[in-house]
N, C-alpha and C positions, 0 to 999 in steps of 0.2 A: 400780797393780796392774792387769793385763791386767782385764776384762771373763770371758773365756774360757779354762781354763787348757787348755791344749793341751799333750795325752803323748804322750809319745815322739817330740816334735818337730813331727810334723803328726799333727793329728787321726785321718785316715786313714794305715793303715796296710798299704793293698793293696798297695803300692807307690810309688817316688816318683813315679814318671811320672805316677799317675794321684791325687797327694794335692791335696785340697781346701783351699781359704783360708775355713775356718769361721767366721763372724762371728755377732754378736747380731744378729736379725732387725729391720731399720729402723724408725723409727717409721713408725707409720699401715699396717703391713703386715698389720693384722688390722682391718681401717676398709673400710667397704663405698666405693667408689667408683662414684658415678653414669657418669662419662663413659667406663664398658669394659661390654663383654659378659659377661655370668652368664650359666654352668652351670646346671642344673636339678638341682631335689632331687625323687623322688619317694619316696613312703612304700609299700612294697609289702609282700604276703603271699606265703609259699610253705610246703609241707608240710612238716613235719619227720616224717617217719619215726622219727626218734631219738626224740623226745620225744612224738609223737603227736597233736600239733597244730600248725595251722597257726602259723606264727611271723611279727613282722615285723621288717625292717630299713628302714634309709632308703639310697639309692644318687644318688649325684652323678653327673651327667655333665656334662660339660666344655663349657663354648662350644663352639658350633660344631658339637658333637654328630651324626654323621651315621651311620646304620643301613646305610648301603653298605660303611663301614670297618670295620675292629678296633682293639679299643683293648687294653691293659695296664688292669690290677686291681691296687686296691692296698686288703686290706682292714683295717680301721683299727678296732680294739676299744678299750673302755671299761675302765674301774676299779670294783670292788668296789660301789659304791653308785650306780652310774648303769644306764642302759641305751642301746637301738640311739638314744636323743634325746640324752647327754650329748655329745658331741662337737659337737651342733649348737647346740645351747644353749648349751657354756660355752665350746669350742672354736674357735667356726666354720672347720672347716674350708674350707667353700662360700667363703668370702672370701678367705680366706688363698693360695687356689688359685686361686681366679678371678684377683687382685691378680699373682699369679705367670704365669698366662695371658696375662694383657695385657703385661706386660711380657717374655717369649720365654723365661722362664726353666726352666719345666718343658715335659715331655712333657704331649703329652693324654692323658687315663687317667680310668677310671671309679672310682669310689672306694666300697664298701660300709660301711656302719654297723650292724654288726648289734648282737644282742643276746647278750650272751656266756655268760648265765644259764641255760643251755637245762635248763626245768624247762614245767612245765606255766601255772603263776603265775608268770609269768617278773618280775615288777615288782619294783622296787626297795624294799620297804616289810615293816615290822616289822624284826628284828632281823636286818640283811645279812648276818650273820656267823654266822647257824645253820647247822650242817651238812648241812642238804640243799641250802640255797642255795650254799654253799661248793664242795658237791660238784659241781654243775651249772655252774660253770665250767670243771671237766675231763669233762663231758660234751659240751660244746660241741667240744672236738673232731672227735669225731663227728657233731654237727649239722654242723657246718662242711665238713668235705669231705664227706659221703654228704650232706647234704641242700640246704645253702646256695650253694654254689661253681656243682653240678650244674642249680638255679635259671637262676641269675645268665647262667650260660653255653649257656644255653637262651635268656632272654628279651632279652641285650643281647646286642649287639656286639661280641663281645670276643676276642682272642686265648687260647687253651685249651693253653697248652703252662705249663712251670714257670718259662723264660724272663721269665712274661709278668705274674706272680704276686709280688706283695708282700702280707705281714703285719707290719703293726705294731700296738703297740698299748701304753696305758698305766700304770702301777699293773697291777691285778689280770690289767690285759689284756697289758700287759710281759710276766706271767710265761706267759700263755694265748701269746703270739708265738712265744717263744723258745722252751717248750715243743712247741708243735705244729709251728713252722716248721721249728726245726734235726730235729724229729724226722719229719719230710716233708719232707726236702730233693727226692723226686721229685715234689712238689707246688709247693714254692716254692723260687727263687731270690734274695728278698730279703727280710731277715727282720730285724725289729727290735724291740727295748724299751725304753721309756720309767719309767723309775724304776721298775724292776721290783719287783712283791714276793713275800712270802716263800713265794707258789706256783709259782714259778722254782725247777725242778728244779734240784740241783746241779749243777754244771760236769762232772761224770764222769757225770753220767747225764743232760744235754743232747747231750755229743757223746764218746760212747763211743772215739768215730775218728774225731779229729779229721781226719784226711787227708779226709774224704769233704766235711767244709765247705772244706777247700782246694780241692778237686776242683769242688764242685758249685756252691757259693756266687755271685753275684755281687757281694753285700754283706750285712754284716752290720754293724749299728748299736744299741752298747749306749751311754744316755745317763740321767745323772740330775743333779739340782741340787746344789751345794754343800752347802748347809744342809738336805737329806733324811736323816733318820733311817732312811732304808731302804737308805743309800747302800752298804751291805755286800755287799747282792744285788749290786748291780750291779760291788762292784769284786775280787768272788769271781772271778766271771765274766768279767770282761778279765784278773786272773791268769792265772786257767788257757787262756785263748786265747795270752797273751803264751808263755806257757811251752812250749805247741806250736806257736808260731807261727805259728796262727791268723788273717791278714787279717783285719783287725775292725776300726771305729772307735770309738774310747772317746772319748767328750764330756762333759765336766763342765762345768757353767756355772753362774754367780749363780742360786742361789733355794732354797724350798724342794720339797712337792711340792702342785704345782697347777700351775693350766691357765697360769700365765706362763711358765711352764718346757716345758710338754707344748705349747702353740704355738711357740715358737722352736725344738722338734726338729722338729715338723712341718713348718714352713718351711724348715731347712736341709736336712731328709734326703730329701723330696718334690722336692726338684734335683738332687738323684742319680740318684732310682727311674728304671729303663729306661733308662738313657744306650748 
């Protein structure tokens, strides 16, 4: 049995010209390698107007990093129980991308990790699932464009058009992607989720009209594991893209839901982003 089951023939579904050969992410592709150049991670502060106090995120940037150029953003949200540190601690992105660096495979691009909880106790602790904390991940959309983006694009180097703008993100941050991205498509052009859950708007109330993600889109990537009990969200959601025929990638692979799953979409869809 295939490794990776692939719908609709190829994973991608933009077009054939432009479909991908999806594979599982090789061994050692999340293994720090001494003999390449590493990106920097720094842990920063910026205002939240939304929330009323200062917030932090952690921001990657890429070997090679240089303040004369512009790069492409790609910001990359957590699940329910983590914050702006899980993606670095269970994740590692910083590796995973660095590893793909060295090797020519992705674009340079700065990568933000914020915190998707935007409440005032932004921490992951006591009962994750009470509703204020719950509610504060659909506040963060508002932190996010009015208060995080406008940071970011201030103190880095970075490309400011929607072109230049990806969101993804996993579990809770899945449904924070999809929600904010397809619903800011004049903010983002590349929009993804990661074993989305059940705060992923419905498919009619993700994309009202559909023609505007054909229009405006450059990618859209919905992905979850086999063996996820959340995998409903996710395949609600490539129905109703297939049915308008929607450009989307639908990826389903071995696992459940956790970070062996949410690193091999990281990997394969961070070689798309900006092409």
């Amino acid at each position: 049995m295939k490794k990776i089951i692939l719908i609709l023939g190829a994973v991608l579904i933009w077009g054939a010209s432009d479909a991908q050969d999806v594979k599982i992410a090789p061994a050692g592709f999340d293994v720090q390698r001494s003999d390449i150049a590493h990106g920097k991670i720094d842990t920063v502060e910026y205002n939240s107007k939304t929330v009323g106090v200062k917030r932090k995120a952690l921001i990657y940037t890429s070997p090679g990093y240089d303040k004369s150029k512009e790069y492409p953003v790609l910001y990359l949200l957590h699940g329910i129980g983590g914050d702006e540190l899980e993606w670095f601690r269970h994740g590692v992105p910083h590796i995973i991308l660095d590893n793909l660096y060295a090797d020519g495979k992705i674009e340079p691009m700065i990568v933000v990790l914020p915190n998707g909880r935007a409440m005032k106790d932004d921490r992951a602790t006591g009962d994750i699932m009470a509703g204020d904390k719950v509610e504060a991940f659909s506040t963060f959309e508002r932190d996010l464009l009015d208060d995080l983006i406008p940071f970011v694009e201030q103190k880095y180097a970075v490309k400011k058009d929607r072109e230049h703008r990806a969101l993804l993100g996993l579990s809770m941050g899945g449904g924070q992607a999809l929600n904010f991205g397809l619903g800011n498509m004049d903010v983002f052009a590349w929009v993804g989720g990661f074993s989305s859950a059940p705060n992923t708007r419905t498919p009619e109330q993700l994309l009202p009209n559909p023609q505007e993600a054909k229009d405006k889109l450059k990618l859209l990537w919905i992905s979850c594991g086999d063996q996820d009990r959340l995998m409903r969200f996710t395949e609600r959601t490539h129905e109703y893209l297939e049915k308008h025929e929607v450009p989307h990638i639908y990826y389903i692979e071995p696992g459940g839901h956790d970070f062996k799953v949410w690193k091999n979409d990281l990997y394969q869809v961070s070689q798309l982003l900006f092409q």
